[in-house]
Structure formats: structure tokens, C-alpha cells
SENUSE-968721 format. One record per residue (C-alpha): residue number from 0; residue in three letters; y, x, z. Coordinates in nm, 4 decimals. Layout:
<pts>
pt pos:NUM&code:ala&yy:Y&xx:X&zz:Z
...
</pts>
This chain:
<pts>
pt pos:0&code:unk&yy:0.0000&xx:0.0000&zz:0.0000
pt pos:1&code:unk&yy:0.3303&xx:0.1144&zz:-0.1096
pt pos:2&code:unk&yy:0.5533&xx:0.2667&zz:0.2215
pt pos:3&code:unk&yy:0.8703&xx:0.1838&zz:0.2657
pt pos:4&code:unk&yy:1.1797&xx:0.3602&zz:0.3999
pt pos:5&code:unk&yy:1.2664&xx:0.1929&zz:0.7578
pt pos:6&code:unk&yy:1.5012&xx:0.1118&zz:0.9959
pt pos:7&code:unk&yy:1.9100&xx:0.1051&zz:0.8657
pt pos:8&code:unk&yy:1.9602&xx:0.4920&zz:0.8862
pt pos:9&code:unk&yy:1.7648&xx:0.7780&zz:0.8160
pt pos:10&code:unk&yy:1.6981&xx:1.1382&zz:0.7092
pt pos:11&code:unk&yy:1.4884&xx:1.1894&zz:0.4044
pt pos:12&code:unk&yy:1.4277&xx:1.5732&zz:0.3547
pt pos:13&code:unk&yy:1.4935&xx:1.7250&zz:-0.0362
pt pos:14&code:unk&yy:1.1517&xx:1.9392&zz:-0.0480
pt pos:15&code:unk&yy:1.2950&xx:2.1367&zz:-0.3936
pt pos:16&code:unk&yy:1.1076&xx:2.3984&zz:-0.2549
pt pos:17&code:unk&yy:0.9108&xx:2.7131&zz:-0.4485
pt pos:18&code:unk&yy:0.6103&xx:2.8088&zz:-0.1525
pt pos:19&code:unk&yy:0.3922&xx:2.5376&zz:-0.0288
pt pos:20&code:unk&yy:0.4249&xx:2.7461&zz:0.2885
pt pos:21&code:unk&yy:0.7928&xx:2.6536&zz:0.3358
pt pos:22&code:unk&yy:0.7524&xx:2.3110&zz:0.2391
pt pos:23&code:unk&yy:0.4611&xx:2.3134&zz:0.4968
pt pos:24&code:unk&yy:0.6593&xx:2.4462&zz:0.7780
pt pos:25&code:unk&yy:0.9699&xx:2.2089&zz:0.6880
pt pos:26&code:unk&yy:0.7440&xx:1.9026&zz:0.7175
pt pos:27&code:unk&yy:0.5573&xx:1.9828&zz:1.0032
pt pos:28&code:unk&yy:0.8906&xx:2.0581&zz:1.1393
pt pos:29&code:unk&yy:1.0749&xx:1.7557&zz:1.0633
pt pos:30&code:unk&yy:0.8059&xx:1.4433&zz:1.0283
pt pos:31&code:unk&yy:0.8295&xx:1.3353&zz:1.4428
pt pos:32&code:unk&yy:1.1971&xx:1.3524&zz:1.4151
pt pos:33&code:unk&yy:1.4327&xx:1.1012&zz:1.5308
pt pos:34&code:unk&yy:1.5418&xx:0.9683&zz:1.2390
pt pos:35&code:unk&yy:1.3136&xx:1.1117&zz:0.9411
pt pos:36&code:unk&yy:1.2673&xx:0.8610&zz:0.7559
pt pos:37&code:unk&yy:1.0865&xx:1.0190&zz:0.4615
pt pos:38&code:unk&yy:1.0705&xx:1.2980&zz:0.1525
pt pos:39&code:unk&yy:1.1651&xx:1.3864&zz:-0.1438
pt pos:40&code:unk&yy:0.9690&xx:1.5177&zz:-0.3682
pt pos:41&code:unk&yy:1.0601&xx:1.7572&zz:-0.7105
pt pos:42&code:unk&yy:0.9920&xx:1.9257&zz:-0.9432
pt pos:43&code:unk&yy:0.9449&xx:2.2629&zz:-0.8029
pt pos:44&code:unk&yy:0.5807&xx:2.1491&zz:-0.6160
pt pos:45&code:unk&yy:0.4959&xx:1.9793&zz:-0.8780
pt pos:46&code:unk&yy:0.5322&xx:2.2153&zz:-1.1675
pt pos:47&code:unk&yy:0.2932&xx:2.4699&zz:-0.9169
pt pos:48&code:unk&yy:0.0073&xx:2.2064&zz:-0.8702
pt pos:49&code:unk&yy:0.0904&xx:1.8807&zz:-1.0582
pt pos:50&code:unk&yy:0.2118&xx:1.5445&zz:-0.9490
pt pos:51&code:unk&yy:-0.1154&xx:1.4387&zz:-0.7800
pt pos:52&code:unk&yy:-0.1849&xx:1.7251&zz:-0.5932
pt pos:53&code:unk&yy:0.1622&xx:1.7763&zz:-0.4584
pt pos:54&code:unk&yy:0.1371&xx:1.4073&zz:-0.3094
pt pos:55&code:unk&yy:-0.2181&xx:1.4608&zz:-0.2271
pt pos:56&code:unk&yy:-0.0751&xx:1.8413&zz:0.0090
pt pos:57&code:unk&yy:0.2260&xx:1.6366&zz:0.1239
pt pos:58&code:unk&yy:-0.0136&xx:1.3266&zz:0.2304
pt pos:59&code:unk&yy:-0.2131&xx:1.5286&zz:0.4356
pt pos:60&code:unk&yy:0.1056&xx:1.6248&zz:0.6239
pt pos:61&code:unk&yy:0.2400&xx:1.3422&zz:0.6797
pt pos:62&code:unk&yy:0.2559&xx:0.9399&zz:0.6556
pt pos:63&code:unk&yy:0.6122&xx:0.8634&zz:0.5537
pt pos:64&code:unk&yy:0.7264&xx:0.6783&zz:0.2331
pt pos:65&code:unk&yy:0.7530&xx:0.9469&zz:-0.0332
pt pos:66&code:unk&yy:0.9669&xx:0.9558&zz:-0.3335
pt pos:67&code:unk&yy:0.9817&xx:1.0937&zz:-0.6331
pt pos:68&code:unk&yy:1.2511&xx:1.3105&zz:-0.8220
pt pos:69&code:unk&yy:1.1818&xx:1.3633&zz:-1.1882
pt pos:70&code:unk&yy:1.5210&xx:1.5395&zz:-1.2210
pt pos:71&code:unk&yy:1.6310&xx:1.2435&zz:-1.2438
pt pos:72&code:unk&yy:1.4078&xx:1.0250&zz:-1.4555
pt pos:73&code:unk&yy:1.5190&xx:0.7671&zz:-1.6825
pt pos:74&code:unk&yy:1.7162&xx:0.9490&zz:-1.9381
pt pos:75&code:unk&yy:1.4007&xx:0.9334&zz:-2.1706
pt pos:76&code:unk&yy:1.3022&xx:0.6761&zz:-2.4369
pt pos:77&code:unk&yy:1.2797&xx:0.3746&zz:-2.2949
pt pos:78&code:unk&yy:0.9144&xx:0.3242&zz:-2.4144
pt pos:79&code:unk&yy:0.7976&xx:0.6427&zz:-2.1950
pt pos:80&code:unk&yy:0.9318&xx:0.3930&zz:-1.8916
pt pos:81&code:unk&yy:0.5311&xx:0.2525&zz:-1.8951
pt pos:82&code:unk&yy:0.3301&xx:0.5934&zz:-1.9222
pt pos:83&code:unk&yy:0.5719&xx:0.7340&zz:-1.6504
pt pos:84&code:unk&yy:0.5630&xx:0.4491&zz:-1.4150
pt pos:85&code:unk&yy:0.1692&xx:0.4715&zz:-1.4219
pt pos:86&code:unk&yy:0.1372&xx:0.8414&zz:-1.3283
pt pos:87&code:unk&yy:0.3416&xx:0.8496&zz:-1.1048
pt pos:88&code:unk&yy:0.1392&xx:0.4754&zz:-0.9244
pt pos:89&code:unk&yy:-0.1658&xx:0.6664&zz:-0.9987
pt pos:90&code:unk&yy:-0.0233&xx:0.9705&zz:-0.8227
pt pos:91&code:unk&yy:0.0499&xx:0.7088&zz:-0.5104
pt pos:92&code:unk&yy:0.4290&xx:0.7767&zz:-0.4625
pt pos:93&code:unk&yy:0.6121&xx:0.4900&zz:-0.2854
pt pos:94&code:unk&yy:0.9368&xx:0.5250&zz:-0.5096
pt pos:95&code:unk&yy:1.0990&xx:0.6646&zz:-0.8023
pt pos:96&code:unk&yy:1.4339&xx:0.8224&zz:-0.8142
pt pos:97&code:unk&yy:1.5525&xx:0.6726&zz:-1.1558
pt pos:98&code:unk&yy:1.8779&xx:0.7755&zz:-1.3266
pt pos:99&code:unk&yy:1.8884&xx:0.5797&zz:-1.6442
pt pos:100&code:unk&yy:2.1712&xx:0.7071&zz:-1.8360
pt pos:101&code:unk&yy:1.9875&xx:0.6563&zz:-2.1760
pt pos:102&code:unk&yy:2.1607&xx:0.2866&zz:-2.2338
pt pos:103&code:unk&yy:2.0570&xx:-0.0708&zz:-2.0808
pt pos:104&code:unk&yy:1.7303&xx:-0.0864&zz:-2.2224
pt pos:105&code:unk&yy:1.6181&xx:0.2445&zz:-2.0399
pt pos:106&code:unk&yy:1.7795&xx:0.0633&zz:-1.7717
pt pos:107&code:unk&yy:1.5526&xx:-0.2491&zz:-1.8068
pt pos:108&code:unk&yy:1.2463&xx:-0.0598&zz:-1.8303
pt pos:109&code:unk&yy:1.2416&xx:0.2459&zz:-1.5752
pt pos:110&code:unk&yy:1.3598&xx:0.0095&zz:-1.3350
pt pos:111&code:unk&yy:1.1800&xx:-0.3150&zz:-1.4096
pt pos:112&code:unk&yy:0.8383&xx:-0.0911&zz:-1.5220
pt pos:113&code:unk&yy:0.8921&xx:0.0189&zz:-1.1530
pt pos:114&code:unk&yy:0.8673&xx:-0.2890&zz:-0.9917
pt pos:115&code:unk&yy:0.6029&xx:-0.3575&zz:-1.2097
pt pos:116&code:unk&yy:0.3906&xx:-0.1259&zz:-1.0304
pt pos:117&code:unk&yy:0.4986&xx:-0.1957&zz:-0.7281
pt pos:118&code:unk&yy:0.7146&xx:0.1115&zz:-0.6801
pt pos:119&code:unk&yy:1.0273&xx:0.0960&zz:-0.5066
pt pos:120&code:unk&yy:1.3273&xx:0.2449&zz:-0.7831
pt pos:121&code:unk&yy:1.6442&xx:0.4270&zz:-0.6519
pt pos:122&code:unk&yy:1.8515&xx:0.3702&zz:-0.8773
pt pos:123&code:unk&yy:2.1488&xx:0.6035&zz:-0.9939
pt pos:124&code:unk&yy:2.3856&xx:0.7394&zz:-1.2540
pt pos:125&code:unk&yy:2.6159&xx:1.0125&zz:-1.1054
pt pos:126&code:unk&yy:2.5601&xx:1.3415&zz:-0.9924
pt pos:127&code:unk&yy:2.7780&xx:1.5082&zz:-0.7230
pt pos:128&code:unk&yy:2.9438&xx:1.7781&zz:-0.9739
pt pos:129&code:unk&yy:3.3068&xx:1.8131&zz:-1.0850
pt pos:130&code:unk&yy:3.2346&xx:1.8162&zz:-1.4762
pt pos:131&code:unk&yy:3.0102&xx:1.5468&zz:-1.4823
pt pos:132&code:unk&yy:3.2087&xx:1.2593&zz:-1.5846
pt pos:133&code:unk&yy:3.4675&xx:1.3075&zz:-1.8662
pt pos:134&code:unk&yy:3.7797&xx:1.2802&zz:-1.6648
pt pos:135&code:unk&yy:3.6300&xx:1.5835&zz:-1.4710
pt pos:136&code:unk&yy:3.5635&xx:1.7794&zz:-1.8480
pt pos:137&code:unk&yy:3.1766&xx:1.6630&zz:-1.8602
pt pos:138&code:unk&yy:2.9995&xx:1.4304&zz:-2.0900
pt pos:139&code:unk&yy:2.9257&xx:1.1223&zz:-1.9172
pt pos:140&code:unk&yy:3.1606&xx:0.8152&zz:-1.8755
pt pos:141&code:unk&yy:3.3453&xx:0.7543&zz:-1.5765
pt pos:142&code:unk&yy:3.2702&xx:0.3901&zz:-1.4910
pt pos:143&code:unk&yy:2.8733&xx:0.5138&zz:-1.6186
pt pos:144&code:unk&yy:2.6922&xx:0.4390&zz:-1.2738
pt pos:145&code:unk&yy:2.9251&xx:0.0957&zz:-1.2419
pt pos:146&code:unk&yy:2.7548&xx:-0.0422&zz:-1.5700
pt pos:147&code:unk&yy:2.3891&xx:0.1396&zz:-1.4851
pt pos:148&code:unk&yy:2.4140&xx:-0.1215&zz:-1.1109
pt pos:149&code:unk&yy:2.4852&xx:-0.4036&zz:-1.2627
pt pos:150&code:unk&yy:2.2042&xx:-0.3375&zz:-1.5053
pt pos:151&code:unk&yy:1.9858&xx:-0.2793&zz:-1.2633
pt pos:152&code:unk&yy:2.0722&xx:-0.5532&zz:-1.0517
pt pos:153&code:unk&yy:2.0234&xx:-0.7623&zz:-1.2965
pt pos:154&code:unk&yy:1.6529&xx:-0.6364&zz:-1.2713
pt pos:155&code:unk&yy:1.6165&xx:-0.6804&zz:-0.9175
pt pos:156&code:unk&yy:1.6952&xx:-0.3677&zz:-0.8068
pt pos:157&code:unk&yy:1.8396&xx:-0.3571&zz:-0.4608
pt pos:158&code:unk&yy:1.7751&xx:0.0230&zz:-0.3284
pt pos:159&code:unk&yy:2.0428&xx:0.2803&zz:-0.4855
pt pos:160&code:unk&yy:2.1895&xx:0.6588&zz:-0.5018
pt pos:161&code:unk&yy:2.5504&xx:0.7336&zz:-0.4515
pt pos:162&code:unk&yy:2.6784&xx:1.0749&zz:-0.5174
pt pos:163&code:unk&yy:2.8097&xx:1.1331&zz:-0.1113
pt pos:164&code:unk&yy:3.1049&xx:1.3459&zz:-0.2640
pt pos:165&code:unk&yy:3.3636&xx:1.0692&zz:-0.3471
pt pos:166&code:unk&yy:3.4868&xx:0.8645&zz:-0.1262
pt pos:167&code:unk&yy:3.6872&xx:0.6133&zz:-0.2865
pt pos:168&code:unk&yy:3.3931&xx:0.6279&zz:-0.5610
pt pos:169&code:unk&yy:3.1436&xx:0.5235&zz:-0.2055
pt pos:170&code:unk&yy:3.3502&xx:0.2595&zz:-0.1199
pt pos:171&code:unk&yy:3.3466&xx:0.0795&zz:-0.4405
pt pos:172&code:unk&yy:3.0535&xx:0.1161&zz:-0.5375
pt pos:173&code:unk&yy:2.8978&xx:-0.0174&zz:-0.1653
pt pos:174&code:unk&yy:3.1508&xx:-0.2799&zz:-0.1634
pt pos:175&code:unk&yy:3.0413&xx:-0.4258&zz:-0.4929
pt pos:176&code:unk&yy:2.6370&xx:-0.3834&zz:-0.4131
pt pos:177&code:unk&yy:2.7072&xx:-0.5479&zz:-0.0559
pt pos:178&code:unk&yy:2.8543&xx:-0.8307&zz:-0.2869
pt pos:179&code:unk&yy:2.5624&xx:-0.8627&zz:-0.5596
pt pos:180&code:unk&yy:2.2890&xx:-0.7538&zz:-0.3570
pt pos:181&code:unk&yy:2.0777&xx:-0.9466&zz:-0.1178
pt pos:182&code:unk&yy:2.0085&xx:-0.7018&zz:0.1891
pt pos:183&code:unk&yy:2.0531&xx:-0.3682&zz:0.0035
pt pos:184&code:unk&yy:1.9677&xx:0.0333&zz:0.0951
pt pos:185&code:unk&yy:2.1978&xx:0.2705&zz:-0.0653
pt pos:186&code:unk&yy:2.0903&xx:0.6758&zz:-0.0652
pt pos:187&code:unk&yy:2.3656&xx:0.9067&zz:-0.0267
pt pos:188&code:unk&yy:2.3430&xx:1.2672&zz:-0.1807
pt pos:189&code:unk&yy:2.5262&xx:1.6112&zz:-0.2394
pt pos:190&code:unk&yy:2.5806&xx:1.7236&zz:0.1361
pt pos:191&code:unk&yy:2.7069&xx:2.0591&zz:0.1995
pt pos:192&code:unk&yy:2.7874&xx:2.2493&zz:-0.0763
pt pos:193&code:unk&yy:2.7595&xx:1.9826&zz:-0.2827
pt pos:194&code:unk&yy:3.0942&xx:1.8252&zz:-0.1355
pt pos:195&code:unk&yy:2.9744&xx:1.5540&zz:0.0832
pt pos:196&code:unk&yy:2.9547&xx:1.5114&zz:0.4518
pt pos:197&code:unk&yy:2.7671&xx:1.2174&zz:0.6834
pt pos:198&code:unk&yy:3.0849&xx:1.1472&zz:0.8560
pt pos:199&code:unk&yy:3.2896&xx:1.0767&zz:0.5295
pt pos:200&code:unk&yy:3.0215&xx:0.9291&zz:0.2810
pt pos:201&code:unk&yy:2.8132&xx:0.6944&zz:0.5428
pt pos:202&code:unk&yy:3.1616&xx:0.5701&zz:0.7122
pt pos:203&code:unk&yy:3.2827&xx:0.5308&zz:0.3060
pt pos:204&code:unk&yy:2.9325&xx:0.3084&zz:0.2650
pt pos:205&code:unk&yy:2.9399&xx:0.0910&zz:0.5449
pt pos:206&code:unk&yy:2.9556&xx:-0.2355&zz:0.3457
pt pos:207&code:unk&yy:2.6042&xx:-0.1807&zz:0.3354
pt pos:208&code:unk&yy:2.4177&xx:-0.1886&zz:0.6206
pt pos:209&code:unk&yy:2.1061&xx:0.0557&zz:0.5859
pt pos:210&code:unk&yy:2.2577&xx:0.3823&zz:0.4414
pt pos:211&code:unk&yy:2.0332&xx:0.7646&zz:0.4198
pt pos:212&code:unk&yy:2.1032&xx:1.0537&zz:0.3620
pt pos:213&code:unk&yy:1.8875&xx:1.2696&zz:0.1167
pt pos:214&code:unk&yy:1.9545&xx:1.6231&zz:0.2260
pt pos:215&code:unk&yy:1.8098&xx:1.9504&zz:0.0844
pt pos:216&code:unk&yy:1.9507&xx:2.3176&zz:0.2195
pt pos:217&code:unk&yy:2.0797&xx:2.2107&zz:0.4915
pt pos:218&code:unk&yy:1.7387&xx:2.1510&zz:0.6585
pt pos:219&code:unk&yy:1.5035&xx:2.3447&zz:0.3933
pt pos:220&code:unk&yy:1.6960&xx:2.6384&zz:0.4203
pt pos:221&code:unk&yy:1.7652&xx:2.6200&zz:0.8200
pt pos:222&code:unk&yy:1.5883&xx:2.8178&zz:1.0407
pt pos:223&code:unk&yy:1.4732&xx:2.5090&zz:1.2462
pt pos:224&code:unk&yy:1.4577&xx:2.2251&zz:1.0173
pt pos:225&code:unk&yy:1.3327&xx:1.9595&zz:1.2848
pt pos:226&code:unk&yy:1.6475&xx:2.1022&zz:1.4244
pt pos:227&code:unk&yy:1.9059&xx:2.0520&zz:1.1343
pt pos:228&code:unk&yy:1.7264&xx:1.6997&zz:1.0499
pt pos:229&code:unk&yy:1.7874&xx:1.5600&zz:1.4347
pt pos:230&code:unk&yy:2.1706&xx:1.7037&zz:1.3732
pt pos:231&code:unk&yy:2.2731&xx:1.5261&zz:1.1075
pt pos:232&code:unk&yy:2.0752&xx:1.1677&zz:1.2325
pt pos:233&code:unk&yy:2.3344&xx:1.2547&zz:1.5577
pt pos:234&code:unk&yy:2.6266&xx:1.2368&zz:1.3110
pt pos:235&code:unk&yy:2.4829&xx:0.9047&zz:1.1366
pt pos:236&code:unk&yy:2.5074&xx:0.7399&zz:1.4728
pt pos:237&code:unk&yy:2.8644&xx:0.8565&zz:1.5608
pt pos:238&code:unk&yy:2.9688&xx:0.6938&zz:1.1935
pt pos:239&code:unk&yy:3.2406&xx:0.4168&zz:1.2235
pt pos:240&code:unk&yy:3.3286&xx:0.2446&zz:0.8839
pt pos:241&code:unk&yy:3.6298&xx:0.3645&zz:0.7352
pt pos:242&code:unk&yy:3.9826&xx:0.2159&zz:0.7746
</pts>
């Protein structure tokens, strides 16, 4: 049966990690948190041993919901959405990270293919760099992750990423989920070095109630993980929406 991420806030570890060793030791570290909700897991595992046998080695460590991160899935054709979907249910994820920047009809089928299977889809648009949208000198279009929600909304989506970066970007973005979403979960990204921080992005995205934080270095690259993880769950607790 498919896990899912509980409780309203929550840590879920970014295992983007090269030696099964580390990731090990980062798990082991971090699953009886406070406030660990779950993992994410990339490509770097699964390039070394494949998608099944990365779940398989995380599995044996430990019985939270575990997601996957295709880097970032989605921006494919929109007929791979099928073959995709049943790997990664055959693989026995609990949900996809799903950026689906290839149009609406990528949109319809990473996400809806997803639900399909009974796999929870995070879905997303924006990630937490300076020249990604073309206002900032990248490619993409600035209101890009505005029409991939409604999309996906539209396909009964309700869990989502937010770049934890911009502010103002937080706000409106949880604002209008909070007001076309039944009981959502938004994700927030990019701590660190990345820009973001749990006191600015979680207080930004406090229209909606259940808010994470997927964090990477800062607990994969600390010298006590469990540590780091119990830290930043502290800070989520301290959060007061913003004015």
C-alpha cells in the first residue's frame, strides 16, 4: 500500500547522494527523528544500482513514504507518462516528483498516469535558480508553474513543489492552491544555498496548512544529520504566517 507523507509539517531528507554508505548513515541517522517525515530519492542511487534496488536498500532502512526525483520528470513526451508511471509502481515508490514543463498534455498524463497507479504526484514547474525564468535571463516563462497548477488541478492533483526562494512567488502561489484545492500539501525546496530559509518560505506558505521542507546539504552533508533534520523541524514550529 502506497505511504503517505503525515502530519502538517515535516522533514523529508534529499538523499542525492554518491556512496550507499553515506546515504546509509544519513538514514539511520535521521528516520526516528522528530519530524522526518520521509525521503527523497535521485538519481545518483539509482544510476549505481537501478530504481528497484535503490528502493529495495532504502526499504530495508526504513518505513517512511518515499519519493521519487527523476530530475524532475515530466518534461518528456507525454506518451512515456505510462511506461514511466509503471516502473516506477513496480519499483514500489509512494510518489513521483513531476515537473511537467513539456505543455498541458504532459501535464495531463504524468500527473493523471500517476494517480492512475496509485502514486501520489508532486507537482512542480520552477526551480530555485536566478536564470530560470526569462525575466531572470533563462528559458522558461515566468507565470510557467501558475499555468502547470491549474493544469494539474484540474487533474486532481492536490500535493505540490514551490521553489522556497521567493517569497512573494510562495505567497501566491499557496494563496491560490489554498483557494482551488481541497485540503492541500505543498513541498518547499532550495534551502541554503539555494536561497531559501524555513522561517521565510513556510511563514510565506501558510495559506496552506501542511507545508515540508525537502532539504539536501544541509543534513546530507552535516556531520550529524539526525542532528541538522531535528534543527530545522525546531524552526518549522517557531513559523508564524507572514504579515
Amino acid at each position: 500500500m502506497t505511504k503517505k507523507l503525515r502530519g502538517d509539517t515535516g522533514i523529508i531528507p534529499a538523499l542525492d547522494i554518491d556512496s550507499h554508505e553515506h546515504l546509509e548513515r544519513v538514514v539511520r541517522e535521521t528516520s526516528k527523528r522528530d519530524g522526518v517525515a520521509g525521503y527523497k530519492l535521485g538519481l545518483t542511487s539509482v544510476l549505481h544500482f537501478g530504481l528497484r534496488e535503490s528502493v529495495r536498500r532504502l526499504r530495508d532502512l526504513t518505513d517512511l513514504p518515499i519519493l521519487y526525483d527523476h530530475q524532475k520528470a515530466g518534461p518528456d513526451m507525454p506518451d512515456m507518462a505510462k511506461k514511466y508511471t509503471a516502473l516506477c509502481k513496480e519499483a514500489d515508490v509512494d510518489g513521483l516528483i513531476l515537473f511537467p514543463v513539456a505543455g498541458p498534455t504532459a501535464v495531463d498524463q504524468f500527473v493523471g498516469e500517476a494517480i492512475r497507479a496509485g502514486l501520489t504526484p508532486f507537482v512542480g514547474g520552477e526551480i530555485p535558480v536566478p536564470d530560470y525564468g526569462v525575466s531572470g535571463g533563462g528559458y522558461m516563462l515566468d507565470d510557467a508553474l501558475d499555468r502547470i497548477l491549474a493544469r494539474a488541478v484540474q487533474n486532481k492533483a492536490d500535493h505540490f513543489v514551490l521553489p522556497a526562494h521567493d517569497v512573494a512567488k510562495i505567497k501566491r502561489w499557496s494563496k491560490w492552491i489554498a483557494s482551488n484545492v481541497s485540503a492541500p500539501l505543498t513541498v518547499l525546496t532550495g534551502f541554503g544555498a539555494l536561497g531559501g530559509s524555513i522561517e521565510t518560505s513556510f511563514a510565506a506558505a501558510a495559506a496552506c496548512k501542511r507545508r515540508f521542507a525537502i532539504v539536501g546539504r544541509l543534513i546530507t552533508g552535516s556531520q550529524s544529520p539526525g542532528d541538522a533534520a531535528a534543527r530545522m523541524y525546531e524552526e518549522m514550529q517557531a513559523v508564524r504566517p507572514a504579515a
